[in-house]
N, C-alpha and C positions, 0 to 999 in steps of 0.2 A: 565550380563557380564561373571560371572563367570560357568555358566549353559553353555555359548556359546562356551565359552574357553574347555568345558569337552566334548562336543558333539565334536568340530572339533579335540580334543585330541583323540579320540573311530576314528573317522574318520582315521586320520594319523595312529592309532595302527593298525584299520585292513589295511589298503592298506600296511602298513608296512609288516606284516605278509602277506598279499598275495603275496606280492613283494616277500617275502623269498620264499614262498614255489614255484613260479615259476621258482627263482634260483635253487632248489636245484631238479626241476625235470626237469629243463636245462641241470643240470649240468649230472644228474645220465644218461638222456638218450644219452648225449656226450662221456658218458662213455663206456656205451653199445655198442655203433657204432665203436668205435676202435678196 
């Protein structure tokens, strides 16, 4: 149970982290283009 909870914890951290770094090279190339 608690093995399960740590594997899909590592799961949500990196889709979290990819999540940001897609924001923020959304965001830099939104930048760019103005």
């Amino acid at each position: 149970m608690i093995e399960k909870g740590r594997v899909l914890g590592g799961i949500y951290l990196t889709g979290g982290i990819a999540h940001l770094i897609r924001f923020i090279t959304g965001f830099t190339t939104d930048m760019s283009n103005k």
